[in-house]
Each structure stands twice: as structure tokens, then as C-alpha cells.
N, C-alpha and C positions, 0 to 999 in steps of 0.2 A: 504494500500500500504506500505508495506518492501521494504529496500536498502539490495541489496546482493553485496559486490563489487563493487560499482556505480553502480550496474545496479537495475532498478524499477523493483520488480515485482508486475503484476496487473491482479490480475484471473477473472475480470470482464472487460476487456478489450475485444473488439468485433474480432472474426476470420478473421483472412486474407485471410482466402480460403473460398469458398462455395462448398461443396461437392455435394449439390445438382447441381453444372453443370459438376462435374465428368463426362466423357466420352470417353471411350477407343474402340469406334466403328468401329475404324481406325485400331485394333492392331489384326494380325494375328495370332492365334495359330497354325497354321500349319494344321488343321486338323478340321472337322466340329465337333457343339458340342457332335453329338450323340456318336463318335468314343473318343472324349476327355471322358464325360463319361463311354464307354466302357473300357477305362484303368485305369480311378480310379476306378473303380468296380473291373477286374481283377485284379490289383496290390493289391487291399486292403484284396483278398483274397488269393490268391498264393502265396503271399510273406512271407505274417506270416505261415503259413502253412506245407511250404514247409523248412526242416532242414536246419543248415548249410550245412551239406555233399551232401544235395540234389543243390549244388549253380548252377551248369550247366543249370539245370531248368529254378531259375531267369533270366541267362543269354539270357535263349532261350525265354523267354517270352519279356524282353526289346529287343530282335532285330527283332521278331515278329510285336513286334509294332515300329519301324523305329529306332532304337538305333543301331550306331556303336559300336558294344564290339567287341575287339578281342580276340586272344585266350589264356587262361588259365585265366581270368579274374576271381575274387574273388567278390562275390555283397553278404554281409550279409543280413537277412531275413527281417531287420529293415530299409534299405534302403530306400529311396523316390526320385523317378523322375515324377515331376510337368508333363512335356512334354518328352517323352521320344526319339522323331524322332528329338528334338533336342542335344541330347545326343552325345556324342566319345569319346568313352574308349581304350584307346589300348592293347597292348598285356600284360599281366600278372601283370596288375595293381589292386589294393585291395581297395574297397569300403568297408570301415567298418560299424559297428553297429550304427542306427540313426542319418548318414548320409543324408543330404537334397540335393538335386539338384533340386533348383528353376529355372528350365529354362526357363523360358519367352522369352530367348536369348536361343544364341547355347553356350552349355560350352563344351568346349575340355581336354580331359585329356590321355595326352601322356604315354607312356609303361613306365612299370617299378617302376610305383607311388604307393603311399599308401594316400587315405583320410581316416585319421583317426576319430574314432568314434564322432557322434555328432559333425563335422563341415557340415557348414552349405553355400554353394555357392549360390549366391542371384544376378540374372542376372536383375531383377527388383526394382525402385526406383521410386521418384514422384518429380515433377518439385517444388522446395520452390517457385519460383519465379512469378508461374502461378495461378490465384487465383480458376483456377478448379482444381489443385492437377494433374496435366497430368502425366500420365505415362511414364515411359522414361527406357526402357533397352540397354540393353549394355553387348557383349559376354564376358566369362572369358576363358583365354587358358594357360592350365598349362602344362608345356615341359616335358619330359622324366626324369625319376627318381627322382622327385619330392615325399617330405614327406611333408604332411600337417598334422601334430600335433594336437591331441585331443582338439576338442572345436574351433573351428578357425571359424570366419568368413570372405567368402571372396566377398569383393563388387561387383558389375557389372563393367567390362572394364577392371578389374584386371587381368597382366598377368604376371604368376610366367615363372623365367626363368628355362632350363631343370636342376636339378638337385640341386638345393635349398630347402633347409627345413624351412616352416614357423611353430613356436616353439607353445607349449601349449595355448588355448586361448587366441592366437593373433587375432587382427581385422584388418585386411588384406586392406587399402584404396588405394593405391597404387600400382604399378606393384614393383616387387622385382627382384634384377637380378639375373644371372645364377651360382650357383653353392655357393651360398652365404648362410650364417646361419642367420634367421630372426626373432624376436621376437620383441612383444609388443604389445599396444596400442595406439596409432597406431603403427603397424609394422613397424621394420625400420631393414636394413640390418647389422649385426653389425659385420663378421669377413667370411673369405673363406673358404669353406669344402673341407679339404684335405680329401683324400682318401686311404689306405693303398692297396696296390699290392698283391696277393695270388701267 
């Protein structure tokens, strides 16, 4: 046993959870399992496959399987959506390269946005407090003209306001408000997006 800070650490110290009472038999995916399988099969192959300039494709395959996209939407070929009927994208919004949309929740994402590549929306979490580890989701809804900066991650519950940019791998805990510039770890709001006039 080491002092780190006052604090004891002790690696032989007994778990506070039992994972063998894990049980998520209560949680809906939306969808029976064969049809959840049927689109991680499909996505796993149409997506890589199909070019960037083919992206209408992808489009047409996530709203085949219950995804709101609107139109002129951008969904790079490296893209992932867990559950896709829980998905909304709006009009002319850009999903970049190795982007995750873990939806176990519904994530909303308003016109006019950019998730930039490799962030990663996580509408699922585990209860610390519960000693079976329970599951616990929570939607994320991000407003119009929202830029999410390469490498971001954004927690379950999290809702970015319309038109705020959350900066380079930020870890998103918090809602952020609207039209605000945000960066960090944790993210914090730190100054207003003016905008110049054409």
C-alpha cells in the first residue's frame, strides 16, 4: 500500500460492484435483436465501401433503417451509429471521418453543424453507486450551427447550445451554452462567437 496525495492506494482491495449481477433486461433498443444485427452487418459493409462522393448512399441506408437525416447531409464512410432509429441529423450538417454515435439514447443534431472527425457522443454510462454497475442513458441534443472540434467527447445528457463550438479534444461533461466558444477538460465556456456579416 502507497500514499498518493493522502489518498491509499490498494490493488488488492475487494470490488465494489459484482458484475456478475449486471442486468440490462429492462433496456430497450428500439428494435428486436435480429434487425439490430441486420444493421451492424449492413453498416459494416456499405459504409466502408461505398466512397466519399458516393455519401447520399450512406444517407439512404441510415434512414432506411429509422434515422432522421435531412437534406444535403455529409456522413463520411468511417462513420458509426450504434442504433441508428435513434439518430436526427438535420439539414446540411457534416459527420466526419470516425465519428461514433453511441446511441443507446436518442442524440439530436441540429442543421448546419459539423462533428468533426473522431469525436465520439456517448449517450450511455453505469451507475458508480449501484453494486451491479446498472446502466443509465441519457439523450444529447446539439442546436443549429454547432462545431464540434476534432477528438471531442460528448457525455450522455449533454446539450450544446445552437451555435457554439466545442474546441479540439474537449470532454464535453456538461451542457455549454449558445453561441459560446468552449474548450477543455473538462469543457468550460470561455468567451462569445461573434460573427462577421457578408
Amino acid at each position: 500500500m502507497t500514499s498518493l496525495k493522502g489518498s491509499a492506494i490498494d490493488i488488492d482491495a475487494p470490488p465494489l460492484v459484482d458484475l456478475h449481477c449486471y442486468d440490462q433486461s429492462w433496456y430497450d433498443r428500439g428494435r428486436p435483436g435480429w434487425y439490430v444485427l441486420l444493421w451492424w452487418l449492413v453498416q459494416s459493409i456499405v459504409f466502408p465501401i461505398t466512397p466519399q462522393p458516393l455519401n447520399q448512399v450512406r444517407c439512404a441506408v441510415l434512414r432506411l433503417f429509422g434515422a432522421k437525416v435531412g437534406k444535403g447531409v455529409l456522413v463520411r464512410p468511417t462513420a458509426r451509429f450504434t442504433y441508428p432509429w435513434k439518430v436526427e441529423i438535420g439539414d446540411y450538417s457534416w459527420i466526419g471521418d470516425n465519428v461514433v454515435f453511441y446511441s443507446l439514447d436518442r442524440i439530436s443534431v441540429g442543421s448546419h453543424c459539423v462533428i468533426s472527425q473522431k469525436s465520439y457522443l456517448c449517450t450511455g454510462s453505469h451507475d458508480l453507486s449501484d453494486r451491479a454497475f446498472g446502466l443509465v442513458t441519457k439523450t444529447i441534443e446539439i442546436g443549429h450551427g454547432v462545431w464540434i472540434a476534432t477528438d471531442c467527447f460528448i457525455a450522455p445528457g449533454v446539450q450544446i447550445g445552437s451555435n457554439a463550438v466545442i474546441g479540439a479534444r474537449s470532454t464535453v461533461l456538461k451542457s455549454m451554452p449558445a453561441q459560446s466558444v468552449c474548450w477543455g477538460s473538462p469543457c468550460r465556456s470561455h468567451y462569445l462567437r461573434e460573427m462577421r456579416v457578408h
